[in-house]
C-alpha positions as CSV (number, residue, x, y, z in Angstrom):
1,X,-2.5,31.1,8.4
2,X,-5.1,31.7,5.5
3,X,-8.0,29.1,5.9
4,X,-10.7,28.3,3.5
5,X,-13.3,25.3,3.7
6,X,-10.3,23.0,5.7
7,X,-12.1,21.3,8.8
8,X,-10.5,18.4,8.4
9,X,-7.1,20.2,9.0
10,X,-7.2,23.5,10.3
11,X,-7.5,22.6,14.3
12,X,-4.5,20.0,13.9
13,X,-2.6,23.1,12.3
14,X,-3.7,25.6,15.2
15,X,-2.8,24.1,17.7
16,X,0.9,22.7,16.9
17,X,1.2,26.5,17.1
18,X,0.2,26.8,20.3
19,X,2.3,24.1,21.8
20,X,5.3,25.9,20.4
21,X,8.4,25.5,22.7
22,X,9.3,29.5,21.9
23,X,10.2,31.3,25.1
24,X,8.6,34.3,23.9
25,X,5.1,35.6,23.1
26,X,3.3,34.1,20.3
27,X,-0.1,35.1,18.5
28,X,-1.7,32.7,15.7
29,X,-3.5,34.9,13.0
30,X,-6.2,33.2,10.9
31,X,-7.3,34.7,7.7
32,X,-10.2,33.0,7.2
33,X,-12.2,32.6,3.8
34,X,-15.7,32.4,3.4
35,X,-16.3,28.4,4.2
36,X,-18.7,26.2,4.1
37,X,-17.8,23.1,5.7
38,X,-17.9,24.3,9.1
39,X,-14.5,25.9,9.2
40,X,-16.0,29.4,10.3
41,X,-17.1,27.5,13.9
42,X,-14.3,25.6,14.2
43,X,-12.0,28.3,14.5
44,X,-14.5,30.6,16.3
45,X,-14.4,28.0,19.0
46,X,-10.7,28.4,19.0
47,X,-10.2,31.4,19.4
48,X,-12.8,31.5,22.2
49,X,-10.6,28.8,23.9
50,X,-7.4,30.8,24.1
51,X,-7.0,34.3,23.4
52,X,-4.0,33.9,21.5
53,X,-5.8,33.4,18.8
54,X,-7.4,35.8,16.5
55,X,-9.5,35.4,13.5
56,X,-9.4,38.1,10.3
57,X,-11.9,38.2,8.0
58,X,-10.4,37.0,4.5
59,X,-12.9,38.3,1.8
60,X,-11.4,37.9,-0.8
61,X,-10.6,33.8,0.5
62,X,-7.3,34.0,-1.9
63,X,-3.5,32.3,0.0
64,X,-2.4,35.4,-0.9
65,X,-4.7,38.5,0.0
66,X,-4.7,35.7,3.9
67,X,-1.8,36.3,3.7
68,X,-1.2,40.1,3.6
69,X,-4.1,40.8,6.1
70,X,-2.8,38.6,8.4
71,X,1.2,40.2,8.1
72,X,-0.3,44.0,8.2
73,X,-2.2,42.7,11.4
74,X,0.9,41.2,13.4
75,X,2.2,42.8,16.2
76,X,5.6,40.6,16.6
77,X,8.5,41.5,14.8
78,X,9.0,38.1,13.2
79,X,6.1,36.3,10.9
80,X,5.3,32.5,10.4
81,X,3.9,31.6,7.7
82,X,1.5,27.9,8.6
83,X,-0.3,26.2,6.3
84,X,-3.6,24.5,7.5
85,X,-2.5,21.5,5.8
86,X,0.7,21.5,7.8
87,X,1.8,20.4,11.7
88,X,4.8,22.1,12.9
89,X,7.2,20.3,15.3
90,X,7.5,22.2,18.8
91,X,10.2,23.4,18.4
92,X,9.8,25.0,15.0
93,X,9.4,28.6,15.8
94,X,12.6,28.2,18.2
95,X,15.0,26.7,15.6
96,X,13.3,29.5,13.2
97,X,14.5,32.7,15.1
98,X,17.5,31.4,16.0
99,X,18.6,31.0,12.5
100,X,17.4,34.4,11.4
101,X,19.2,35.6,14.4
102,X,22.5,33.6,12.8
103,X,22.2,33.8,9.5
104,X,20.9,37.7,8.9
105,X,18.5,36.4,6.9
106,X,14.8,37.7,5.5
107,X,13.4,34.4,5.6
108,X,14.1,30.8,6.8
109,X,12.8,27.6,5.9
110,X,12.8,23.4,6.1
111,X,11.2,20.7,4.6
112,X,8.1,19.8,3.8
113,X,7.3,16.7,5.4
114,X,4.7,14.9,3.8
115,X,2.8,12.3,5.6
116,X,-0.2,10.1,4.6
117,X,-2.7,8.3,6.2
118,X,-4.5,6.3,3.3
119,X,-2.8,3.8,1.0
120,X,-3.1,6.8,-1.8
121,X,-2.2,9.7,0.4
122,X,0.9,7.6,1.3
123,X,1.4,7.3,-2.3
124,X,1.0,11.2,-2.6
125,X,2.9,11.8,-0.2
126,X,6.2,9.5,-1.5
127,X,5.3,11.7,-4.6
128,X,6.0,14.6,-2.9
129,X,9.2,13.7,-1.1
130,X,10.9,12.4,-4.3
131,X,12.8,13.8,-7.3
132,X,10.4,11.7,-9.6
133,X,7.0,13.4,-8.3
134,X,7.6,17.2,-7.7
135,X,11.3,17.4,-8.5
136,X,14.4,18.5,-6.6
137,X,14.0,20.9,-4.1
138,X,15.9,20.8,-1.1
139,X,12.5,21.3,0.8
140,X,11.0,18.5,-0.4
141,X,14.0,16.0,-0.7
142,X,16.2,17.5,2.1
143,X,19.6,19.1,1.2
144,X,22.5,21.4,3.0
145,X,21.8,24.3,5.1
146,X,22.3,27.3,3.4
147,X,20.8,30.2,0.6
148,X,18.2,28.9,-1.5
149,X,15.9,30.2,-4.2
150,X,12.6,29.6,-2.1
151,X,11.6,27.3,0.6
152,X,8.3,26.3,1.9
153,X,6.2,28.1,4.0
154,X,8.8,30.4,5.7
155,X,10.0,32.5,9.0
156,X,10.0,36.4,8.1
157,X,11.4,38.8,9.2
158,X,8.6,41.6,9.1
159,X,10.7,44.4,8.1
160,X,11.9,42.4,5.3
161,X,7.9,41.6,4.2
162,X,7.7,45.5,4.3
163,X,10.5,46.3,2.8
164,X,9.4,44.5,-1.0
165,X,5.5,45.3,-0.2
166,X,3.8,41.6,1.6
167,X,3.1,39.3,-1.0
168,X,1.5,39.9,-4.5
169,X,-2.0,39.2,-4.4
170,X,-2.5,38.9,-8.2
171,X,-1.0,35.6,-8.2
172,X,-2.8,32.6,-6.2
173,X,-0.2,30.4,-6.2
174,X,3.3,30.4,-6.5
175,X,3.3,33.7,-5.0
176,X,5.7,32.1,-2.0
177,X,8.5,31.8,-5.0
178,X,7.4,34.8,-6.2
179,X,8.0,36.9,-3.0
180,X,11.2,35.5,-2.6
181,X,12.9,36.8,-5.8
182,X,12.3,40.3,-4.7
183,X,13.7,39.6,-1.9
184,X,16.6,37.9,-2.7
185,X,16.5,40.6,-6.0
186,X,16.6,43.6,-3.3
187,X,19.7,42.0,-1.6
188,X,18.0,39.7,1.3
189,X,19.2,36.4,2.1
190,X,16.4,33.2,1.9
191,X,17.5,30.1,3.7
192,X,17.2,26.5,4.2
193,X,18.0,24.5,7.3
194,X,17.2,20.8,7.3
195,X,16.6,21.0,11.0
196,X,13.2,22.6,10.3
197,X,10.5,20.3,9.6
198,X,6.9,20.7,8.7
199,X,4.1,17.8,8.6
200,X,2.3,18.3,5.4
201,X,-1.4,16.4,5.0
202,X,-1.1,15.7,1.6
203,X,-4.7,15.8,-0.9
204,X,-7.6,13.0,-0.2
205,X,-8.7,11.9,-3.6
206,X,-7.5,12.1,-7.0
207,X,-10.1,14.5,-8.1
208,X,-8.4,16.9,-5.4
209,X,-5.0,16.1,-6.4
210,X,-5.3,16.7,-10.3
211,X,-7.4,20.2,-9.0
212,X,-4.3,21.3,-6.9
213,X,-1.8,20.2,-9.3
214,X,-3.3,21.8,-12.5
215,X,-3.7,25.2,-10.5
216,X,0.0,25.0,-9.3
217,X,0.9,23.7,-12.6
218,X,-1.1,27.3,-14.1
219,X,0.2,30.0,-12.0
220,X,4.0,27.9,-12.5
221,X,3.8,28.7,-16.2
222,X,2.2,32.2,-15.4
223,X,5.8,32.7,-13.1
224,X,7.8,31.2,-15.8
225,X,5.9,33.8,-18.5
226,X,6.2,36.7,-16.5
227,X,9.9,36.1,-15.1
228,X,11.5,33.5,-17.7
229,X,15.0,34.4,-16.4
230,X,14.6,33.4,-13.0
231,X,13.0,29.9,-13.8
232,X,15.6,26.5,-13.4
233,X,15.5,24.3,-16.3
234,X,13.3,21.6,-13.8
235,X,9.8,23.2,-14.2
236,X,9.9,22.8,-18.2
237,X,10.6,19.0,-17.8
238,X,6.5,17.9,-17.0
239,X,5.3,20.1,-20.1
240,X,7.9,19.0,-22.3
241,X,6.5,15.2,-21.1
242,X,3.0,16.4,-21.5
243,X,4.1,17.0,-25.0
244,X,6.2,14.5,-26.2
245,X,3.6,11.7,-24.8
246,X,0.8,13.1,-26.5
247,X,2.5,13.8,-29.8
248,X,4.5,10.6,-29.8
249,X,1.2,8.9,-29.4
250,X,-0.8,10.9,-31.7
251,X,2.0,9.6,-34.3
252,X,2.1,6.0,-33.2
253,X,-1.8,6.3,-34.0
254,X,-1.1,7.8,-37.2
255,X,1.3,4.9,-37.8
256,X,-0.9,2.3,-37.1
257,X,-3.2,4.0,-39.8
258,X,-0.5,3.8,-42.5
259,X,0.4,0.4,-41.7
260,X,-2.8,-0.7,-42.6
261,X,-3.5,0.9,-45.3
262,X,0.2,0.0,-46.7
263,X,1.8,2.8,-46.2
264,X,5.2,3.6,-44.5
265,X,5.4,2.0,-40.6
266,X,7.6,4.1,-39.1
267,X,5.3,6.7,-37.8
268,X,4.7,3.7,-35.0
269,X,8.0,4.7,-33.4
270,X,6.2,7.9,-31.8
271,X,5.0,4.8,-29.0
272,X,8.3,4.8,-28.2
273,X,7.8,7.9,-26.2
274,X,4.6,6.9,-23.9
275,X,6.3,3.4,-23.6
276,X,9.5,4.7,-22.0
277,X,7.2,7.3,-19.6
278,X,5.3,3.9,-18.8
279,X,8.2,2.3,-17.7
280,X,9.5,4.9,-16.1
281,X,6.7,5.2,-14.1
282,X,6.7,1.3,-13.0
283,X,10.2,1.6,-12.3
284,X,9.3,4.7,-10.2
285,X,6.9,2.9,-7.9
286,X,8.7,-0.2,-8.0
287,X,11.5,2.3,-6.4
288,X,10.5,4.0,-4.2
289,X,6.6,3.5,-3.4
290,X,7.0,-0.5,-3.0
291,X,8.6,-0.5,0.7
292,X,5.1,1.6,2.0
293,X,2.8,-1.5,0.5
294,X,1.1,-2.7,-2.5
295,X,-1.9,-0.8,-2.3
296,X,0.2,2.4,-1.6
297,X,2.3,1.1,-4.8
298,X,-0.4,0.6,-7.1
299,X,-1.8,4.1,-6.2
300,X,1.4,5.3,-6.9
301,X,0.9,4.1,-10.5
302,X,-1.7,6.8,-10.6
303,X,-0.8,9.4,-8.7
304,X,2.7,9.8,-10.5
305,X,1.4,10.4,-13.5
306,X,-1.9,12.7,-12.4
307,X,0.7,15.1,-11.0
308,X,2.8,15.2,-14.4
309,X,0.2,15.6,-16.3
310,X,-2.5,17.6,-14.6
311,X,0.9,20.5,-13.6
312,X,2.2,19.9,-17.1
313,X,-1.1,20.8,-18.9
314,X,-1.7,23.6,-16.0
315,X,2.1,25.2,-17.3
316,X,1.2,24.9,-20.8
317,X,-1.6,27.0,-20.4
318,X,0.1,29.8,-17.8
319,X,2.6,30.3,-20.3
320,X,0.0,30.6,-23.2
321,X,-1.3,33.6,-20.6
322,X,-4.9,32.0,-20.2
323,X,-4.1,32.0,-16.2
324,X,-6.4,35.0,-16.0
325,X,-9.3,33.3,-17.9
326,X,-9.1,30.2,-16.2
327,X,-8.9,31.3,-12.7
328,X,-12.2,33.2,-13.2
329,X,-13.9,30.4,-14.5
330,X,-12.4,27.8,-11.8
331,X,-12.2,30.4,-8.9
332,X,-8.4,29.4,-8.3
């Protein structure tokens, strides 16, 4: 588990690994980044409590580089991948091996079960589990058992992990897709199973929201740049929003311009676009984010289109190739 600056989180995450129903011996690795916020205790005092735990020093404080140190430092044959945002159910690791065990496969996965507490982390959190906020995937919306392309988080096997070289620390995020291809690309098997369920913590303000989003939105486009075969037609639809809103309105401005000065009106018809994401948007929360409250509703008015946008301008700009430039700037 790669930790960095997450006390709110991390002892949550910790110790539904602990109470794992596994009958087998179990170790929880945590790569830990230099933090701030009093994550560095926090996990010291865990590992003091019960020697199962172990903390690695994460210098470099990237998902990734956490990642490898804490894979090249596991003694157990099979790897599980936690997020400190994330709660697994007890029986998570059991349902895990067994499937590898059925299946053959590299690496198993469920669904991403987001959960909020607020009225807007609710909101974020319908986002998540919806085709309208983060799209289709069977991980966040549910789906058949059976091969996928990627699924969240993950159960490895660590021979497989080995076999394509751990995951590639040049990319921050996105590097769990990433790892996948190569090894479904070098003839390994990744799979979903709906019985596998993970309780995700979603972001606590808008301000960390648009930050995650725009950084998974970057390192997206840089995937889609540096692979564009392997990319579904899905992760081009926020971008191609981004776009149409802005230069449907930049016309409808123009228009309004035109008209006054007597010119031609139909320049106006560009608000057509905005207007129809709009209601699209209102039809969205009056859908789905209505049933958790109004307050969670009318957060959901915002948080819908923060994610769009802030992940389509983020795409936009990995595919330019300014990932590079912007990460040293940001840190991400």
């Amino acid at each position: 588990m790669p930790v960095l600056n997450d006390a709110s989180h991390v002892r949550a995450a910790v110790e539904s690994i602990l109470e794992q129903r596994y009958d087998g011996p179990v170790e929880a690795l945590i790569a830990l980044g230099p933090s701030i916020d009093g994550t560095a205790e926090l996990v010291a005092d865990l590992a003091e409590r019960d020697e199962r735990v172990r903390v690695l020093d994460n210098e470099i404080g990237s998902t990734p580089a956490g990642l490898n140190l804490g894979i090249r430092a596991a003694q157990y044959p099979v790897v599980v991948r936690v997020d400190s945002h994330s709660v697994l159910q007890p029986d998570y690791t059991s349902i895990a091996v067994e499937t590898l065990a059925r299946t053959g496969a590299d690496n198993v996965g469920g669904i991403m079960d987001a959960h909020g507490e607020t009225p807007f982390e609710q909101a974020v959190a319908v986002a998540y589990t919806t085709k309208v906020g983060l799209g289709g995937s069977a991980f966040h919306v549910g789906g058949q058992e059976g091969p996928a392309d990627t699924v969240y988080l993950g159960v490895f096997r660590k021979d497989a992990l080995e076999r394509v070289g751990l995951f590639d620390e040049t990319i921050k995020r996105g590097q769990d897709w990433e790892l996948n291809r190569r090894l479904r690309e070098t003839g390994g098997v990744v799979w979903f199973t709906p019985r596998l369920s993970v309780t995700y913590r979603p972001r606590s303000s808008l301000e960390r929201l648009a930050r995650q989003m725009f950084s998974t939105g970057l390192w997206r486009g840089e995937l889609a740049r540096r692979f564009p075969a392997s990319n579904g037609v899905r992760y081009f639809i926020p971008p191609l929003m981004v776009l149409g809103v802005v230069l449907g309105t930049i016309l409808g401005v123009i228009g309004i311009v035109t008209a006054v000065l007597g010119g031609p009106a139909w320049p106006l018809l560009g608000f057509v676009v905005p207007a129809v994401y709009l209601l699209f948007v209102v039809v969205s929360a009056l859908v789905y984010a209505l049933g958790r409250g109004i307050r969670t509703a009318l957060w959901f008015l915002v948080v819908l289109p923060c994610i769009h946008v802030t992940w389509g301008v983020g795409f936009v700009l990995g595919v330019l190739a300014l990932t590079g430039n912007i990460a040293r700037h940001t840190g991400r």
